[in-house]
N, C-alpha and C positions, 0 to 999 in steps of 0.2 A: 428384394430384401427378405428376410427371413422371418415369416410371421410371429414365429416363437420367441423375438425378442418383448421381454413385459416390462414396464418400468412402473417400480413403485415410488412414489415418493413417501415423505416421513416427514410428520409436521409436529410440533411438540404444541402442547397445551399447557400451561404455566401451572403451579399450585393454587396461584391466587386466581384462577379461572379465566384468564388473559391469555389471548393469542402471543407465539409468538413472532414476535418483529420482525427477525431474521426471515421468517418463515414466511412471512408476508410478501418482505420485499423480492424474495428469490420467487414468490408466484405470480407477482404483480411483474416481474421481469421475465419470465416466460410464457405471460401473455401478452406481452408487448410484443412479444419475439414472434408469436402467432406459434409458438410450441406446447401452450398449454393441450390442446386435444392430445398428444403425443405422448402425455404422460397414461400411463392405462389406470392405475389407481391411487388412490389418497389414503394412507393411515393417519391416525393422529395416536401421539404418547402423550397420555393425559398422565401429568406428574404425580397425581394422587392416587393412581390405580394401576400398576406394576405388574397385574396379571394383563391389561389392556396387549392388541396384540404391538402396536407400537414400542411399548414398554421393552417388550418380549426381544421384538427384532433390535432394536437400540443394545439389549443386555446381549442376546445372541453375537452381534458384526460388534460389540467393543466399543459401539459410535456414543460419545458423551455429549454432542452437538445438534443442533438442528437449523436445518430440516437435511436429512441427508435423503440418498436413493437405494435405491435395491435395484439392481437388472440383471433379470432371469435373461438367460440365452441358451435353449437345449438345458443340460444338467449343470452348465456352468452360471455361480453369480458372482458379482463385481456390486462394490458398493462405492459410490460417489459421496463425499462430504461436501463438495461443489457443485452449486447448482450453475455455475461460468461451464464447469468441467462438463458437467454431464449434458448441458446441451449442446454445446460441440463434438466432444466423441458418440452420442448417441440420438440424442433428442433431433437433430439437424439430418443427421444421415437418416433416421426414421421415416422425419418427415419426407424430405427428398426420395426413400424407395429405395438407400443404398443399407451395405450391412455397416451397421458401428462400427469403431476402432475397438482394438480389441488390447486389452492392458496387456502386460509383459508377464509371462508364465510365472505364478505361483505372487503377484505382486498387485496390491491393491492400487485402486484407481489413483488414492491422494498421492500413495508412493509414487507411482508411474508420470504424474503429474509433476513433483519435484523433483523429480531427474529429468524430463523432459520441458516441462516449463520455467520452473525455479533455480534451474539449474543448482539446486540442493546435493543431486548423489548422483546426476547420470555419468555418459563415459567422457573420456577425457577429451574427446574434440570437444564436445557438448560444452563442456567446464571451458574451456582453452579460448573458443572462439575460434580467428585466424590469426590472431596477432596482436600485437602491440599498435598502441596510437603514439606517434610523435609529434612533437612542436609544428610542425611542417605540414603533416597531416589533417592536425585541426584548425591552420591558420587555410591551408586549401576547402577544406570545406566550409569555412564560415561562409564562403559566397555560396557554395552549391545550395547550402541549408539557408541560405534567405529567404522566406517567404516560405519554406517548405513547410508541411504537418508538422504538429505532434509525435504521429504513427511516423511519420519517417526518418525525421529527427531522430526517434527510438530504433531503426529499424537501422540508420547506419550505423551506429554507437553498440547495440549488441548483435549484431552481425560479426562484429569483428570481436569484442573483446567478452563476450557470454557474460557466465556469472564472474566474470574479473572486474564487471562494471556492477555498480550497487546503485540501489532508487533509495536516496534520504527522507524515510517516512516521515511524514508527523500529523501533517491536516490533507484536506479535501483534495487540494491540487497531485495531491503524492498518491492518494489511492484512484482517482484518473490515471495516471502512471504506470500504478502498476496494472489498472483493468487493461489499460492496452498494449501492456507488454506482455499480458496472460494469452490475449488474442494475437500477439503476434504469433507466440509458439515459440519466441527466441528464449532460451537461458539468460536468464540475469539473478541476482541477487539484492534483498532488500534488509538496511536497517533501521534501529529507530533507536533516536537518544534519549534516556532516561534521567532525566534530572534528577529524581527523587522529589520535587514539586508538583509534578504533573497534577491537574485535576483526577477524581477517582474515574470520569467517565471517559478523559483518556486514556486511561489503561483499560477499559471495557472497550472501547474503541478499536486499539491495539490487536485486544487477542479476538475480535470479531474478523478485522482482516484478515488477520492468519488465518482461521478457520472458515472462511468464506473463498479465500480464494487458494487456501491447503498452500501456501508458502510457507517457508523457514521465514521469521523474524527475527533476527540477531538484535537483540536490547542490550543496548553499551550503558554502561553506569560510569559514573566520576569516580576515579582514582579514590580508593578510601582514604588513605593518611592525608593528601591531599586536601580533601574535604573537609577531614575531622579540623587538621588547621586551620583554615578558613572559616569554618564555624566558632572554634575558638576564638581564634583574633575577632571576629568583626559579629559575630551573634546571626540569626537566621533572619534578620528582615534588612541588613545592613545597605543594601538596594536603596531604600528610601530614602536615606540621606548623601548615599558615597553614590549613588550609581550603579548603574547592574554591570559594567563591565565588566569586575573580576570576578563576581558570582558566576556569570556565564563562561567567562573564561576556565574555570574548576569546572563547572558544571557541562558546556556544553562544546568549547571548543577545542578541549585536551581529551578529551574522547574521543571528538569528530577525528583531529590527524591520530590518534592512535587506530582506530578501525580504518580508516583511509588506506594505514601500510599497506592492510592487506588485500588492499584493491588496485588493480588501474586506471580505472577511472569512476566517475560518478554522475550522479542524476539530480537534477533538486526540480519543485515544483515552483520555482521563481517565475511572478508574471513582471513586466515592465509597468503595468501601473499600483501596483500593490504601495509605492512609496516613491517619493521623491530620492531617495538615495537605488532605487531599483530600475529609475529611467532609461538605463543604459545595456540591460541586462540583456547579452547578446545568447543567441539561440546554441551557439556550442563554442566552450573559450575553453584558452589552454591558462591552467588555475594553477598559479605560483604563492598564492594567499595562504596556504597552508605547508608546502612543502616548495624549497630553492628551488628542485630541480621540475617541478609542474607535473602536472598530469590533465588528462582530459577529465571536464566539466562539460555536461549537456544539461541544457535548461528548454525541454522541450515546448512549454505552456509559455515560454516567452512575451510572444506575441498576444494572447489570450485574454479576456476581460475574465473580469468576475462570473458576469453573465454568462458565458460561456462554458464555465466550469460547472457551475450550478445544472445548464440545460443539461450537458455531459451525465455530471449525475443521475438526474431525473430519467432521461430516454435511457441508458445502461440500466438503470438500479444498482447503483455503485451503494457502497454503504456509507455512514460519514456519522462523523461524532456528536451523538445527543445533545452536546452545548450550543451548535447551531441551532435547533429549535427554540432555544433560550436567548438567540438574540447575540451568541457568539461568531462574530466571523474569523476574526484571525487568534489563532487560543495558540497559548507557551502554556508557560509555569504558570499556577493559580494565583499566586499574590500577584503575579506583575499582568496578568488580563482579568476583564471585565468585559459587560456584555457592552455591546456598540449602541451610542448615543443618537438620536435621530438624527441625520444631517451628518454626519460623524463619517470621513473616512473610514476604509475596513481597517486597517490598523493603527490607527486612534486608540483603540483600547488596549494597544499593547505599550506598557511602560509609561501610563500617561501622563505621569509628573514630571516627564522630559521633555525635553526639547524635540520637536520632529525630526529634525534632522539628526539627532543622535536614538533613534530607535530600531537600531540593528543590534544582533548580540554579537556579532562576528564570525557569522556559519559563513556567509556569504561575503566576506570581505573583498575589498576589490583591490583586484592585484596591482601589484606594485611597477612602476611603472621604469 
């Protein structure tokens, strides 16, 4: 390998004199990985002092995130925003003695990383996949994919259809998801529904993904006129007495088939115990619940516990939404969750003035028979 490759990392220091988070968890993740010695040096951008040399490199490479990297190699440098990114193309071959992957001429790392992982801009096989999935198709693999991974699950479904297949963000089980559809290396595409109630730390939440793992996040909103009517008719908490369906239906499931068009298939983080209406929740179904004519649905965390997601977490250093600390496990909209009650199934705090059996919004409906 080539002694001359240097890697810097870049850690930000808050105003309030607090580490940051982000920057934490990406250290505590490569030294889990046994990559920490591999990094050669540590700056810090102390937010109060803009001469600092931190400051300097962050204003130099344009980076408004942290903790990004710097890797000098000969006179050429490449700056990483992902620390997923950069110990795969560098930190790993380092260790191992071979020479990093080297970005695409004249093109930053996060770029190169969305055309080749996010399948955001690369070329058109990339974008394309090999094809189309039909009825046929996914009723043949429902046996093959019994029992199969997560990673494999993922590995048939964008193998074939790239970024034409989308991961439906929102909580913990969907950024497992995407961490291991970063480490496949496959093209996929991620979005995330926007109600306009979200909690404020879901939308902190949001744009940490994106900048952690340099994806395109496409944020679909509710049809405005839409809304405005809806708001007129029935007022902003009208849930509480009438029920959340047609709030969510404005809100959540006329967005969902509208961004759908422009996909072939899709992704969710549905486990089979999360709820009695999810008991059934097969590993990859052909989904007519939103449009006649179907398309492929993969539900790779099928099989999965809670506990399972959570270890996931932990050993990755995935990232996941500050309300979990507070006692939230399954988080919507702000009005209709609260934090989980002792003893309390995980989704108990979603909608809980209904009936159990009525606390789906209708993302996941189950098709019709």
């Amino acid at each position: 390998m080539d002694e001359r490759v240097h890697v810097v990392m870049v850690k930000k220091k808050l105003a309030s004199g607090e580490p940051c988070r982000k920057c934490l968890q990406a250290e505590d993740m490569l030294r889990r990985r046994e990559l920490w010695d591999t990094v050669d040096e540590v700056v810090v951008a102390d937010e109060t002092d803009p001469t600092c040399r931190g400051m300097q490199l962050a204003q130099r490479f344009a980076i408004k995130t942290a903790p990004f990297f710097v890797v000098r190699e000969g006179n050429e440098e490449r700056v990483f925003d992902s620390a997923i990114r950069v110990s795969k193309d560098v930190l790993v071959p380092k260790k191992e003695g071979q020479r990093p992957a080297t970005a695409q001429a004249g093109a930053s790392v996060s770029a190169t990383f969305l055309a080749q992982g996010a399948g955001a801009k690369g070329s058109e096989s990339a974008q394309k996949g090999t094809g189309r999935l039909g009825k046929e198709d996914v009723l043949s693999a429902q046996g093959h994919l019994q029992g199969a991974s997560p990673q494999e699950a993922l590995h048939w479904v964008l193998s074939r259809l790239g970024a034409r297949c989308a991961i439906a963000f929102s909580g913990a089980e969907d950024v497992v998801l995407i961490d291991m559809a970063v480490k496949l290396g496959l093209p996929f595409s991620v979005f995330c529904l926007d109600t306009g109630r979200l909690p404020p730390q879901t939308y902190r939440f949001m744009d940490m993904v994106r900048q952690f793992y340099g994806v395109e996040l496409r944020v679909v909103s509710p049809e405005a006129h839409a809304l405005e009517v809806f708001v007129r008719k029935n007022g902003l908490f009208s849930f509480y007495e009438q029920g959340h369906n047609e709030c969510c239906g404005v809100r959540k499931i006329a967005p969902l088939r509208r961004i759908l068009r422009e996909y072939d298939g899709w992704i969710s983080g549905q486990r089979r115990d999360q709820s009695p209406t999810r008991a059934d929740v097969p590993t990859v179904d052909w989904d007519t619940a939103h449009f006649s004519q179907g398309m492929p649905k993969v539900n790779p965390l099928a099989s999965w516990s809670l506990e399972q997601v959570w270890a996931y977490i932990r050993e990755h250093g995935v990232p996941y939404n500050e309300l979990h600390d507070q006692g939230f496990v399954s988080i919507g909209c702000e009005p209709c969750t609260r934090a989980l009650r002792p003893g309390e199934h995980e989704r108990a705090a979603r909608w809980w003035w209904e009936d159990a059996t009525k606390r789906e919004c209708g993302l996941h409906a189950s098709n019709e028979s």
